[in-house]
VEXDREN-2710 file (C-alpha; in Angstrom, 1 decimal):
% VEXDREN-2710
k/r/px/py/pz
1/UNK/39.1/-200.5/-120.7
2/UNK/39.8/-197.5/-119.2
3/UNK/38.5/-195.1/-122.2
4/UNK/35.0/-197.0/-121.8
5/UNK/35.4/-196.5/-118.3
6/UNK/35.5/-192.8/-118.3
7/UNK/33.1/-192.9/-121.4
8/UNK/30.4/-194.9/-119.1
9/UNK/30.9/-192.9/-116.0
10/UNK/30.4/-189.3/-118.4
11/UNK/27.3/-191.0/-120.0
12/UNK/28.8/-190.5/-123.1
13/UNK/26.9/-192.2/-126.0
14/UNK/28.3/-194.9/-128.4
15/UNK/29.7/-193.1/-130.7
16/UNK/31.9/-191.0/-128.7
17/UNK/33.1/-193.7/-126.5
18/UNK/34.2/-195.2/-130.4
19/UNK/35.9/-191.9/-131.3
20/UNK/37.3/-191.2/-127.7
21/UNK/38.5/-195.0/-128.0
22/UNK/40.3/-194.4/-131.0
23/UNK/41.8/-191.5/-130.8
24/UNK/43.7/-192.3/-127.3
25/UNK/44.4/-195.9/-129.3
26/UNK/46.3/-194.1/-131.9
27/UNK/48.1/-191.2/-129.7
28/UNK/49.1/-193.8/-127.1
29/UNK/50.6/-195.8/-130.7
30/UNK/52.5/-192.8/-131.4
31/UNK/53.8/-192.1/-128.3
32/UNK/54.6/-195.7/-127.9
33/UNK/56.4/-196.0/-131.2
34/UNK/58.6/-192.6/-130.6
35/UNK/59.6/-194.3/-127.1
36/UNK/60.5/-197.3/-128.5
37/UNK/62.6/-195.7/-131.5
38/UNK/64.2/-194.0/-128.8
39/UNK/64.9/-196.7/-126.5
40/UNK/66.7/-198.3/-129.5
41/UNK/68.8/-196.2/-130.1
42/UNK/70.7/-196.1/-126.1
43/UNK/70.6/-199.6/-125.9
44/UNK/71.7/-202.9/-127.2
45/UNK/69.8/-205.6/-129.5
46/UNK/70.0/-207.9/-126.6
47/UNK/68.3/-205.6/-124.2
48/UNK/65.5/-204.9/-127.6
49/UNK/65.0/-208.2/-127.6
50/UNK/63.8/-208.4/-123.7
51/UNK/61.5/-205.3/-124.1
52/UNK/60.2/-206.8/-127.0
53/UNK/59.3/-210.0/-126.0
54/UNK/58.2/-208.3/-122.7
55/UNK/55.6/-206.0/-124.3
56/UNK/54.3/-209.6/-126.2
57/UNK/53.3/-211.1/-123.2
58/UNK/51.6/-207.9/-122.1
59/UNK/49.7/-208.2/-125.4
60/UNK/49.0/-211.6/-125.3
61/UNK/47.8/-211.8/-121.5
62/UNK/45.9/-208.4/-121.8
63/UNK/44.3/-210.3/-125.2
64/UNK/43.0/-213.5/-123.4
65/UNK/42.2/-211.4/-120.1
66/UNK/39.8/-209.1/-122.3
67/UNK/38.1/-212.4/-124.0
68/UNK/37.6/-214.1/-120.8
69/UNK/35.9/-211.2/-118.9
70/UNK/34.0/-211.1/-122.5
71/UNK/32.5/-214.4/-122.4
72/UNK/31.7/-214.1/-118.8
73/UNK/29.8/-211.0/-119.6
74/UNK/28.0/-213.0/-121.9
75/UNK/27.7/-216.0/-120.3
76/UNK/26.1/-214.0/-117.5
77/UNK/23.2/-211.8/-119.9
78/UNK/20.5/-213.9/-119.4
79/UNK/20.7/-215.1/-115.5
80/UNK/17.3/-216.2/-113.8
81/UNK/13.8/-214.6/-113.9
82/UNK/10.6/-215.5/-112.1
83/UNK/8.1/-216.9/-113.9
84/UNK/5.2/-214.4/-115.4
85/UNK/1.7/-215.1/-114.4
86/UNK/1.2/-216.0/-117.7
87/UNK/3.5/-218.3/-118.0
88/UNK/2.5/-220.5/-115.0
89/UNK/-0.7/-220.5/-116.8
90/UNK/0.0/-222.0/-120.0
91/UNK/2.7/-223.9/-118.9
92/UNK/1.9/-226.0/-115.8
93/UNK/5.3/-226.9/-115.4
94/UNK/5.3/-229.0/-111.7
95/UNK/3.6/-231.2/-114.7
96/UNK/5.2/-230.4/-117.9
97/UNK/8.6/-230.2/-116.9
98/UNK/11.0/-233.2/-114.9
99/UNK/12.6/-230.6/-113.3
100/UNK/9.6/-228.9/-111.6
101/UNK/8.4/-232.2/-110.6
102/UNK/11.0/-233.4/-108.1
103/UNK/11.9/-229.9/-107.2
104/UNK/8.3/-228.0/-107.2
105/UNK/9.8/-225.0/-105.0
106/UNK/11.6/-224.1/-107.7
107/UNK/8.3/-223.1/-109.9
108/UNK/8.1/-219.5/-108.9
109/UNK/11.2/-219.0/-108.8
110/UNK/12.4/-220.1/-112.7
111/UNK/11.1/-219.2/-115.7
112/UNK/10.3/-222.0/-118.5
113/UNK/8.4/-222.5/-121.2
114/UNK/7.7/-226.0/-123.1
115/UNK/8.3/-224.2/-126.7
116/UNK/5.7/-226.8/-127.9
117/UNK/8.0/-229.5/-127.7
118/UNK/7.0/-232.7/-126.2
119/UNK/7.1/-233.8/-122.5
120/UNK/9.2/-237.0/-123.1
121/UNK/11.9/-237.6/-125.5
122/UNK/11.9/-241.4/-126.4
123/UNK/14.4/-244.0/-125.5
124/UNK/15.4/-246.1/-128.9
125/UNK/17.3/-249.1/-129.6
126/UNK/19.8/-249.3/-132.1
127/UNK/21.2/-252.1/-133.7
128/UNK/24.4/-252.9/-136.0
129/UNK/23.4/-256.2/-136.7
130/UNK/26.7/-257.2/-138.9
131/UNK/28.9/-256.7/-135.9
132/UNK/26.4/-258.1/-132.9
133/UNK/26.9/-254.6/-131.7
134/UNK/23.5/-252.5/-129.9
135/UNK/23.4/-249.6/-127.9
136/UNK/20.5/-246.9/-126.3
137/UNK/19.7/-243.8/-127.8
138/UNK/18.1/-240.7/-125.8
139/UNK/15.8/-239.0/-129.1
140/UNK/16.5/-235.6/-128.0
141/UNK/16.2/-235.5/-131.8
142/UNK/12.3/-236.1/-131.9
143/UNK/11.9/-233.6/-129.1
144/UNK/10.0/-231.6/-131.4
145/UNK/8.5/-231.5/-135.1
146/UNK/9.8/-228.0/-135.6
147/UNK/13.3/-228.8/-135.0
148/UNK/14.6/-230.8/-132.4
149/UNK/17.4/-231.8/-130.9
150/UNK/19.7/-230.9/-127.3
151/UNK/18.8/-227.0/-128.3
152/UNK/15.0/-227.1/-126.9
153/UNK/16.1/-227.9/-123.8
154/UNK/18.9/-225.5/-123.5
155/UNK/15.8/-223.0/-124.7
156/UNK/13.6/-223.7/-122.7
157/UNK/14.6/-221.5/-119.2
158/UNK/16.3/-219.1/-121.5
159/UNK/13.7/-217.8/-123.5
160/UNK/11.6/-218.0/-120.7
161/UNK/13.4/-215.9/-118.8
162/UNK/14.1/-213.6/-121.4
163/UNK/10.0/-213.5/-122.1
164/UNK/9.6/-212.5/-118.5
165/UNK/12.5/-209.8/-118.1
166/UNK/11.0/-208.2/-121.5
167/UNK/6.9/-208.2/-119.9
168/UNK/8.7/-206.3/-116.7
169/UNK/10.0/-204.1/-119.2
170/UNK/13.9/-205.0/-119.8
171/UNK/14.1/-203.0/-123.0
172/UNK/17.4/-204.9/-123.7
173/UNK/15.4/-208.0/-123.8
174/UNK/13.7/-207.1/-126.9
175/UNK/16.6/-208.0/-129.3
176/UNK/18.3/-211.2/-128.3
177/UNK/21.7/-211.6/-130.8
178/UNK/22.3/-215.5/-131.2
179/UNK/25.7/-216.3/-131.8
180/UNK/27.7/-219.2/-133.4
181/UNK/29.6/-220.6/-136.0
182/UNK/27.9/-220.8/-139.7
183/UNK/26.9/-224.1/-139.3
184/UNK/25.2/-223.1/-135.7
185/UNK/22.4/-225.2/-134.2
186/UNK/22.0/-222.7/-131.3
187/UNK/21.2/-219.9/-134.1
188/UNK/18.5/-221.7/-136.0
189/UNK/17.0/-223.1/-132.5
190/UNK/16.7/-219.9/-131.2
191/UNK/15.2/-218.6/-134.2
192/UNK/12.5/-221.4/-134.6
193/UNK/11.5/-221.6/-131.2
194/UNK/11.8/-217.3/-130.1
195/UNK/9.0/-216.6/-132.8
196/UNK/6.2/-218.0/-130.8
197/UNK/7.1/-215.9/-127.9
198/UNK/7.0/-212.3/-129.4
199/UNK/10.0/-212.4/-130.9
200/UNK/8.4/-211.8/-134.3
201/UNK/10.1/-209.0/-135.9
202/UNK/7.0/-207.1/-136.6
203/UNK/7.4/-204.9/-133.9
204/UNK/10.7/-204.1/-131.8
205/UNK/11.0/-207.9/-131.2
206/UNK/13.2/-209.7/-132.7
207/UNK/16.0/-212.5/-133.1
208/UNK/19.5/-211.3/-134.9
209/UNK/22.0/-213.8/-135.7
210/UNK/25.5/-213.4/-135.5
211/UNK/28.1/-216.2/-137.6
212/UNK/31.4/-215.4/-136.0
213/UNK/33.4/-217.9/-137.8
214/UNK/33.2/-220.5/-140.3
215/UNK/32.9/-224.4/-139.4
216/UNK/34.4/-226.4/-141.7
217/UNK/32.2/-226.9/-145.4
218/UNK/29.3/-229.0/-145.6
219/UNK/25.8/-229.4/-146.3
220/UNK/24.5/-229.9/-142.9
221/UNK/25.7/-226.4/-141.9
222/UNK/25.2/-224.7/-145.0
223/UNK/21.3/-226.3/-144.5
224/UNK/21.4/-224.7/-141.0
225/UNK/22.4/-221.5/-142.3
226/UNK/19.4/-220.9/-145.1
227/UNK/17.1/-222.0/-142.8
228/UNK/17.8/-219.0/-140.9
229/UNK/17.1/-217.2/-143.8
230/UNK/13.8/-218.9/-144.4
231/UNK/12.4/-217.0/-141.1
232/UNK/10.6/-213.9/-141.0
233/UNK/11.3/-213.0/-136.8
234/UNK/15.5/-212.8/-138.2
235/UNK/16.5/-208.9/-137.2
236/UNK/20.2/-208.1/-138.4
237/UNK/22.5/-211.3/-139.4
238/UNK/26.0/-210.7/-139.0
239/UNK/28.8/-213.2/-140.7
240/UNK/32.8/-213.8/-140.8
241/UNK/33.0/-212.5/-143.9
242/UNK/31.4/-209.4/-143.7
243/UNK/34.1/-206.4/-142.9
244/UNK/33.4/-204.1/-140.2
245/UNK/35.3/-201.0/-139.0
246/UNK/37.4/-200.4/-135.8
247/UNK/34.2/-198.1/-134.8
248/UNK/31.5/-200.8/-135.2
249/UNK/33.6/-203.7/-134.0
250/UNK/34.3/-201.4/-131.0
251/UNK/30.6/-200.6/-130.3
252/UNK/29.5/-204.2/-130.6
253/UNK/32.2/-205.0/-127.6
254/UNK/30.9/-202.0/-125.6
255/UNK/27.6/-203.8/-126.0
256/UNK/27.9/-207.2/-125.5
257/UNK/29.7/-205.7/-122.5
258/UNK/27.1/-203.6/-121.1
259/UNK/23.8/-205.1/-122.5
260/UNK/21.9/-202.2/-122.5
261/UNK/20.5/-202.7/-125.5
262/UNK/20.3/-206.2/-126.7
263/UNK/21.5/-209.1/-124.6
264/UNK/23.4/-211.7/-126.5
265/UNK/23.0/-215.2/-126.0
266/UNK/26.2/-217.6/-125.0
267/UNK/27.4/-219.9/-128.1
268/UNK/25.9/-222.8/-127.3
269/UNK/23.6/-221.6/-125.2
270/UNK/25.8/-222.0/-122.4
271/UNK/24.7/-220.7/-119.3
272/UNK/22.8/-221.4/-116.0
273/UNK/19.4/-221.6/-117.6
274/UNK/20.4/-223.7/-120.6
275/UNK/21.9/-226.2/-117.5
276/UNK/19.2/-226.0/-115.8
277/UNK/17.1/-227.5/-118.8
278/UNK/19.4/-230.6/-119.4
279/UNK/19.0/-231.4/-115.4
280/UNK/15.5/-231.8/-116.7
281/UNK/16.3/-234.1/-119.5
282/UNK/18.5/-236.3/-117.1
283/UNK/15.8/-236.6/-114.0
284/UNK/13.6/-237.8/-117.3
285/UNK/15.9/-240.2/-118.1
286/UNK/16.1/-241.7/-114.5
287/UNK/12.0/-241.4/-114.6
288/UNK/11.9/-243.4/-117.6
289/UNK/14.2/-245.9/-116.3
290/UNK/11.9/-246.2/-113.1
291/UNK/9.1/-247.0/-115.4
292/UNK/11.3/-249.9/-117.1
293/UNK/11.2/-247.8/-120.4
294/UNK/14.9/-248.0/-120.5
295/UNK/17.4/-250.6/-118.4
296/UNK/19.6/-248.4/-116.4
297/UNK/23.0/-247.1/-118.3
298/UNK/26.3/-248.0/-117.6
299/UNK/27.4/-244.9/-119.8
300/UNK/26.2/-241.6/-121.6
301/UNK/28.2/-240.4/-124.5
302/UNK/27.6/-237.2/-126.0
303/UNK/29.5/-234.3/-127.9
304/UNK/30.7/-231.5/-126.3
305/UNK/30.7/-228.5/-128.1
306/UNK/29.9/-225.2/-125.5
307/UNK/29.8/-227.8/-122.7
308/UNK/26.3/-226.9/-121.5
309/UNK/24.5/-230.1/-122.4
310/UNK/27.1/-232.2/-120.9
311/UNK/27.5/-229.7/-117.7
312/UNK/23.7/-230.3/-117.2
313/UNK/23.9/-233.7/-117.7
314/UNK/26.4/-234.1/-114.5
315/UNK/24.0/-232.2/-112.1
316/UNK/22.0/-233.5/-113.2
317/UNK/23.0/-237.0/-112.6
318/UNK/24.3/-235.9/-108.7
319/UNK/20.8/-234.4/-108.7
320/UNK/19.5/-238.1/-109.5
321/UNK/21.4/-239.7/-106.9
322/UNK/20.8/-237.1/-104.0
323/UNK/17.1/-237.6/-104.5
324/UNK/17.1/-241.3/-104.2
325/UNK/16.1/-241.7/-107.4
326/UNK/16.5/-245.5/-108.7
327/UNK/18.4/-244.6/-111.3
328/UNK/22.3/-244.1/-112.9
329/UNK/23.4/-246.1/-110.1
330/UNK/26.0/-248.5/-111.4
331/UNK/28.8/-248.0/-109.4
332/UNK/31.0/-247.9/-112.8
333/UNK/28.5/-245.1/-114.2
334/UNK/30.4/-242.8/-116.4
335/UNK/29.6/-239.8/-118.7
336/UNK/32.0/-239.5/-121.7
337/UNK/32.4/-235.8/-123.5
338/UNK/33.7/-236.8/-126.6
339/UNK/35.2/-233.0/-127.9
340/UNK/34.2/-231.4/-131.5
341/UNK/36.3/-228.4/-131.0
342/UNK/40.5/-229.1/-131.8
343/UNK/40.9/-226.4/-130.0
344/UNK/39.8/-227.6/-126.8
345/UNK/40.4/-230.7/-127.6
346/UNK/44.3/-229.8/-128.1
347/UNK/43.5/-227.6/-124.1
348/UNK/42.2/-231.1/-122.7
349/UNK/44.9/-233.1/-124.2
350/UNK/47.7/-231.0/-122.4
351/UNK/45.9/-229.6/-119.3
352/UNK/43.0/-231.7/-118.6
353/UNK/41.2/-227.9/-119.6
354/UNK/37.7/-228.7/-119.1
355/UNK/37.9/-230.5/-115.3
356/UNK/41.0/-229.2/-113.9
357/UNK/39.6/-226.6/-111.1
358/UNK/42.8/-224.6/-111.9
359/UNK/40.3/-223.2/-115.4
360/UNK/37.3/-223.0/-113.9
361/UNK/37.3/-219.3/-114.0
362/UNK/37.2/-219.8/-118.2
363/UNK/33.8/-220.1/-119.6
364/UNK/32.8/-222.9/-121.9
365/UNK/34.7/-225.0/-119.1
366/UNK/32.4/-228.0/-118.0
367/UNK/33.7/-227.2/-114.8
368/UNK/33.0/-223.5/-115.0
369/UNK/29.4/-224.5/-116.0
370/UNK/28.7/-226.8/-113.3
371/UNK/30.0/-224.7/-110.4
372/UNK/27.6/-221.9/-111.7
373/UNK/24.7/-224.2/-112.1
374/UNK/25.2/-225.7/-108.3
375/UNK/25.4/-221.7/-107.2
376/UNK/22.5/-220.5/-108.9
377/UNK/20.4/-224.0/-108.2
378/UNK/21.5/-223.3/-104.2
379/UNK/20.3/-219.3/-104.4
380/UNK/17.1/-220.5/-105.6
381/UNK/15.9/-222.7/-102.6
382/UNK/17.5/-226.1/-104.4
383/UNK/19.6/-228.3/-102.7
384/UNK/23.4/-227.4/-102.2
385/UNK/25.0/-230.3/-104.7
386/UNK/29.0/-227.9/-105.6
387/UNK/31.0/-230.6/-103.7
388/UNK/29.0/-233.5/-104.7
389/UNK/29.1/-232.8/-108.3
390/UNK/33.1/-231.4/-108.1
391/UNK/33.4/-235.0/-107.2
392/UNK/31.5/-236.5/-109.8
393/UNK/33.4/-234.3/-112.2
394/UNK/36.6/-236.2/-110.6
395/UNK/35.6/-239.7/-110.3
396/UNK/33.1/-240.1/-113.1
397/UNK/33.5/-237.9/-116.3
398/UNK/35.8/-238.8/-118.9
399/UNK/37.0/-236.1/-122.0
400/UNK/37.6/-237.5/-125.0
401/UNK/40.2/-235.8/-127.0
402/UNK/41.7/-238.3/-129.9
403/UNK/43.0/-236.1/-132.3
404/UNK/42.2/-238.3/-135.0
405/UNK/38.6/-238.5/-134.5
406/UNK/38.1/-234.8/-133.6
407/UNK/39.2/-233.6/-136.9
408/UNK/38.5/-229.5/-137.2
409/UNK/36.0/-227.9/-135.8
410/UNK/32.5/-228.2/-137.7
411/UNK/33.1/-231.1/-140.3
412/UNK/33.9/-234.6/-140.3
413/UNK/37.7/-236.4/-139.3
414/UNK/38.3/-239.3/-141.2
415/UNK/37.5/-241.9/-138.3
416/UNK/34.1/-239.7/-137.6
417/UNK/32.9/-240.3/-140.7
418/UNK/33.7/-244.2/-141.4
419/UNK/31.9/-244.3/-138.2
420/UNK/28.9/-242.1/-139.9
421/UNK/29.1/-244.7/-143.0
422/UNK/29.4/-247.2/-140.9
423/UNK/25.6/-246.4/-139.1
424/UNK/24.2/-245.6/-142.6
425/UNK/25.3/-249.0/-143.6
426/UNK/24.2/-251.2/-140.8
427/UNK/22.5/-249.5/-138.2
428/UNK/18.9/-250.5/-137.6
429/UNK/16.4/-248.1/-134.8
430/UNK/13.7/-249.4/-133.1
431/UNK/12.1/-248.5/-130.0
432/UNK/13.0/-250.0/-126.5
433/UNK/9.7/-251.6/-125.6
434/UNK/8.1/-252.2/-128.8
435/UNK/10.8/-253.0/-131.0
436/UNK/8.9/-251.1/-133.7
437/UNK/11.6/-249.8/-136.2
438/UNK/11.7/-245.8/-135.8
439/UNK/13.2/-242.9/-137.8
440/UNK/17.4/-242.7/-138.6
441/UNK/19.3/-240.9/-136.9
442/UNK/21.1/-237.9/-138.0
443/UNK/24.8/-238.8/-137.9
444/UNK/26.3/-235.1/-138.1
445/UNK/30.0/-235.0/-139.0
446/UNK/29.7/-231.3/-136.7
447/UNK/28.7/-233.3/-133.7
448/UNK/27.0/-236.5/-133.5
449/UNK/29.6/-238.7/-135.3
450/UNK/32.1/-237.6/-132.8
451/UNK/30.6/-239.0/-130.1
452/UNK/29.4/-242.4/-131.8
453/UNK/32.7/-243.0/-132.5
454/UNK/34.2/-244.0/-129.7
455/UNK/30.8/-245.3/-128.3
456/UNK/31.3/-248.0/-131.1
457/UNK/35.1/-248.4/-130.5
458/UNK/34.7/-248.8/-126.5
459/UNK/31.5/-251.1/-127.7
460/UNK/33.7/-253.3/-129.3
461/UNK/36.0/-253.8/-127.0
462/UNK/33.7/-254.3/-124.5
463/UNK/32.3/-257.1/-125.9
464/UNK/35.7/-258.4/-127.1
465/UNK/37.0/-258.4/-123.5
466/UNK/34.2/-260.6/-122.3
467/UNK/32.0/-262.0/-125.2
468/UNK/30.1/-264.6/-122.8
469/UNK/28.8/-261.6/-121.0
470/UNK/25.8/-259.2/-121.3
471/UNK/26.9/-256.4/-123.3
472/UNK/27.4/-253.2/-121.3
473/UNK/24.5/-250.4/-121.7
474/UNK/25.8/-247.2/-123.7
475/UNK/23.5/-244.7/-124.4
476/UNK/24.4/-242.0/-127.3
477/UNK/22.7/-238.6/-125.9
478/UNK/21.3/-237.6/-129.7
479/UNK/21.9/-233.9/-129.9
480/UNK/21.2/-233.3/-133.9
481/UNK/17.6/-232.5/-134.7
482/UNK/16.0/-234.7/-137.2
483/UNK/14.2/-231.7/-139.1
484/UNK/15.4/-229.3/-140.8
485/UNK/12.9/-226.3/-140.7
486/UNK/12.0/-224.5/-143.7
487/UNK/10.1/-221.3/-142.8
488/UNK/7.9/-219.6/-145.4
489/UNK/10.6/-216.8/-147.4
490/UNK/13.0/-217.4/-149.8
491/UNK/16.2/-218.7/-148.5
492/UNK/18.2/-219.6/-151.8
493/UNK/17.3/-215.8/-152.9
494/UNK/19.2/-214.9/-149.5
495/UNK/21.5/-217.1/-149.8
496/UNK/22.6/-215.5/-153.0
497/UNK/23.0/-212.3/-151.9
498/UNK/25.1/-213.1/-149.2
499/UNK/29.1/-212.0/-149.8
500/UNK/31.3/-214.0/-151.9
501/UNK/33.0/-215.6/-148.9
502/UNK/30.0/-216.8/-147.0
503/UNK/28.8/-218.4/-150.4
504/UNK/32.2/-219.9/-151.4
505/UNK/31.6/-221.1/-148.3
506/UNK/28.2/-222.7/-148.7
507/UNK/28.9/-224.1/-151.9
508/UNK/32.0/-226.5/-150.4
509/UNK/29.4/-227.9/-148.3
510/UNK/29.1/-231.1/-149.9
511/UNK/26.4/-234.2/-148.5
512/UNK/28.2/-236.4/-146.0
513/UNK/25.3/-239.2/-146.3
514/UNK/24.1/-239.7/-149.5
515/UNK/21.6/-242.9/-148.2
516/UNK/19.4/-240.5/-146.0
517/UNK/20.4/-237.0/-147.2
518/UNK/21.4/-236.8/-150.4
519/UNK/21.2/-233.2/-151.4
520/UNK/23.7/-230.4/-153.2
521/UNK/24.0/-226.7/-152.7
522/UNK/25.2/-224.2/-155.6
523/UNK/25.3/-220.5/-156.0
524/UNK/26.6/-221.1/-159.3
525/UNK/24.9/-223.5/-161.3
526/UNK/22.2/-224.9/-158.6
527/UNK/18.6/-224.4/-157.4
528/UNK/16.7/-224.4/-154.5
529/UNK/14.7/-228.1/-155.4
530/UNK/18.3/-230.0/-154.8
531/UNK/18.3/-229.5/-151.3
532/UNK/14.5/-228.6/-150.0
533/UNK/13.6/-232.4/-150.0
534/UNK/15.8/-232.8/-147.1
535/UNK/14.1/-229.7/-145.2
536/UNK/10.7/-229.8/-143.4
537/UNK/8.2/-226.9/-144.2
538/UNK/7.3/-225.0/-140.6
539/UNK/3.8/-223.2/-140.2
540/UNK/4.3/-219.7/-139.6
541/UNK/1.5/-217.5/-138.3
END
């Protein structure tokens, strides 16, 4: 830290700060190892043994202070923009958007932009008739044809703001680096939806995706991964298997860091703006409910996976009640994060990680969400809801962390998917009011299935408990798009060319529902027709 420092103060460019870096790395290694030979030899193991363990703890607290201060860099590159001109224009958002209509003020002051997608998710019904069992779904699935899903929201202030940083002439605005695991929904949302703002690659525009890490094999995220590939507006892509230097991996820190030249989106999409566009899907909610398009919910269950949807979701809802809206009242109102991750779910299990204030300086925190959100809402001539929603976060949010039905990060547990089967099986959709039978839901072993889970398990007992009485209202928050985008290259060709650990990778993927998406993927012995019928074919000008 203090080499990039001195580097930044000098104006030194990249590369020397890489060499500078290095070089005092490796003679502050040798100096440290001579000391260290030498302490050895005047004193006893014992007294070895403190030092050593003493210098770990250095190491391991300097490690999680440097990732920290990381992710709330990033978490902190896109902030808030004022709408262009242009925007306000094509937008009409005090119309378009439920955010805008209950708090108009806010119009000038926050980017947005609709991406195309439509002004009302639907509110569905769906039935498991062999157990008597029926719960709500909110269709952020059907959100849009290109590819839906909790994403667009999370989008829609993003990009926005991003759009109007770039037309004042943010140069690092330019090239936005998506990041995520390689079965990422936040890569390929990004990548659908930037295109239509100028993020085209034909010029200096353009997205770049980055696959940190591996999620656990399957089709779904192998599917997410070639459509990436099937875009022309993709920059750079960047995956876990792909070996980088001590020069490069230290330049892309200096970056992310100082954001001078691209800005990196949060995984997930985790930041202010992407909260700020789930308040808008919850004030929908409570709209719809005013209209009598849904009853009003007992409970919202969702996954939690950055812990921007669900963060929104809670403002949103305090955001609800401060406006007088007639809506989530039940006094028993709950929202349930049902985790994806083990890691935090192992962090909620033991410390209560994502609600306990005593972490809300970690990002990816629902607590550290929220209290931003309420901050930034306040600066921007909203209404002041921190205590209000600390509260809430108290009284009425429950983290799920079963083990057992969490299973590793990016794949199925064994409970997740007998309750995926389970759906497949049984479950029946039809809308609320009609009772017209609608499209099937995408049951994702990444996400979805994790959530409907224990929806169906606290269903159960529900109705159990007291079978003379009306069952309780659950909603399922649907956060999987139901298309799967297919842009206009080759994506099997890229696929192909990718290193041999990403494609070992791909080809473990195997099809977790084989009733509504059967499918295979091989770089060995398969083809490109075995999995397309499951994709959607996107227009691309």
């Amino acid at each position: 830290l203090d080499s990039f420092s001195y580097c930044h103060s000098q104006s030194i460019n990249t590369s020397s700060i890489m060499i500078f870096s290095t070089s005092s790395f490796t003679t502050a290694m040798d100096n440290l190892q001579r000391s260290a030979i030498n302490a050895m030899e005047k004193v006893d193991l014992k007294s070895a043994a403190v030092v050593i363990v003493a210098s770990s703890a250095v190491l391991v607290v300097s490690a999680v202070t440097g990732t920290v201060l990381l992710l709330r860099s990033i978490s902190g590159s896109v902030g808030v923009a004022e709408p262009t001109d242009t925007q306000l224009q094509e937008e009409t958002p005090e119309k378009n958007c439920a955010l805008f209509r209950h708090l108009p003020n806010l119009c000038k002051s926050l980017a947005w932009r609709s991406l195309g997608a439509a002004n009302c998710s639907p509110i569905h019904v769906c039935k498991l008739p062999k157990d008597g069992l029926t719960f709500l779904v909110k269709r952020e699935d059907l959100i849009s044809n290109q590819y839906g899903g909790n994403k667009v929201r999370t989008l829609q202030h993003q990009l926005a703001i991003c759009e109007s940083r770039r037309e004042r002439g943010d140069i690092a605005c330019k090239q936005l680096v998506a990041l995520g695991s390689g079965g990422s929904n936040q890569v390929i949302a990004t990548v659908v939806h930037a295109r239509k703002l100028g993020w085209d690659n034909k010029g200096d525009c353009a997205i770049n995706a980055c696959w940190f890490d591996p999620d656990e094999p399957d089709l779904d995220n192998t599917l997410n991964m070639l459509s990436v590939f099937s875009f022309p507006n993709v920059g750079f892509t960047f995956d876990w298997g792909t070996s980088t230097g001590l020069f490069r991996f230290l330049g892309a820190i200096q970056g992310a860091f100082t954001q001078r030249d691209f800005v990196p989106l949060m995984l997930g999409g985790n930041c202010v703006a992407g909260v700020f566009g789930q308040v808008g899907g919850v004030l929908e909610l409570a709209e719809q409910i005013e209209r009598g398009d849904s009853p009003d919910i007992e409970r919202i269950y969702l996954p939690i996976g950055s812990g921007c949807t669900i963060s929104g979701l809670v403002l949103g809802t305090v955001l609800v009640r401060h406006l007088g809206l007639k809506a989530l009242s039940n006094s028993d109102f709950k929202i349930v994060g049902c985790n994806v991750h083990d890691g935090f779910a192992t962090g909620d299990r033991l410390f209560g990680l994502h609600t306990n204030p005593l972490f809300g300086f970690i990002p990816l925190t629902i607590t550290h969400t929220v209290v931003g959100a309420c901050r930034t809402l306040k600066q921007l001539g909203g209404p002041d809801l921190e205590c209000e929603c600390r509260k809430f976060l108290r009284a009425s949010v429950e983290v799920r962390a079963d083990a057992d039905v969490v299973g590793l990060y990016g794949g199925h547990s064994e409970k997740s998917r007998e309750a995926a089967k389970y759906y497949d099986d049984e479950g029946v959709v039809t809308d609320f009011k009609t009772g017209q039978k609608e499209k099937e839901l995408w049951v994702c072993g990444h996400f979805v299935a994790k959530a409907l889970q224990p929806l169906v398990q606290d269903l159960e007992a529900a109705v159990e408990a007291s079978p003379s009485s009306e069952p309780p209202k659950y909603l399922l928050w649907q956060t999987k798009s139901a298309v799967q985008p297919k842009g206009p290259l080759n994506e099997f060709e890229t696929m192909m060319q990718q290193n041999d650990t990403v494609k070992k990778w791909a080809d473990e993927g195997k099809a977790e529902s084989t009733k509504y998406r059967p499918g295979r993927f091989s770089t060995k012995d398969g083809n490109a027709k075995e999995y397309q019928s499951i994709m959607t074919t996107i227009a691309v000008n």
